[in-house]
C-alpha positions, 0 to 999 in steps of 0.5 A: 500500500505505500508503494502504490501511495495509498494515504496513511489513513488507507494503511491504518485501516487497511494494515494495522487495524486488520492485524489487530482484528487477525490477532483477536481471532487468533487469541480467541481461537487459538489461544495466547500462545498463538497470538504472540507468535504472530509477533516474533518474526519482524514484518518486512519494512513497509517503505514508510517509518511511520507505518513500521514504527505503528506495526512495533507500537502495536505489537509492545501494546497488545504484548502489554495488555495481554500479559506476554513478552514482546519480541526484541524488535518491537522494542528497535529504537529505530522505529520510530515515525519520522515525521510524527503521525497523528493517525486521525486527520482532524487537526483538532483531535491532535491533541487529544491524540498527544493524550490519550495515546498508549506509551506503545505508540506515543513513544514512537511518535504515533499518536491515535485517540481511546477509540482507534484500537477499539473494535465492535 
């Protein structure tokens, strides 16, 4: 999707929240042992920081939330979103985005609201 110049936004929705959604299958199919697999092997660079630096964020966040070890390269210093992406494209949601932003991503200078990992 960034070698085809899809917008961030796309690739949010497309790539990071589908793996979210995959992880959720897995854990509740499979188990815990299975959903952290998915997270030992590092993807692939994108061709964007920022999307590789979402893809570490989210893979230390959900290690965090459900009670397992991350793998090293989730923890890369080099993973960080250059420029800062704020995830929503409202310009006043930015803030709220600096706020409310898990450690996981904000440190990595992805920036997401309480609503953007939440599934239905």
């Amino acid at each position: 999707m960034v070698t085809a110049g899809s917008r961030l936004q796309d690739i949010w929705r497309h790539a990071v929240i589908q793996l979210l959604d995959d992880y959720t299958s897995v854990l509740r199919h499979q188990g815990l042992e299975a959903a952290q697999a998915m997270w030992a092997d590092r993807p692939r660079q994108s061709g964007d920081r920022r999307v590789d630096a979402a893809f570490a964020a989210l893979g230390e966040y959900l290690a965090r939330r459900d009670g397992w070890h991350a793998s090293p390269w989730v923890r890369d210093p080099a993973l960080e979103a250059v420029p800062w992406w704020f995830v929503t494209a409202f310009r006043g949601l930015h803030p709220q985005a600096l706020i409310e932003s898990p450690l996981s991503f904000r440190k990595r200078g992805v920036f997401i609201t309480n609503g953007a990992l939440q599934r239905a």
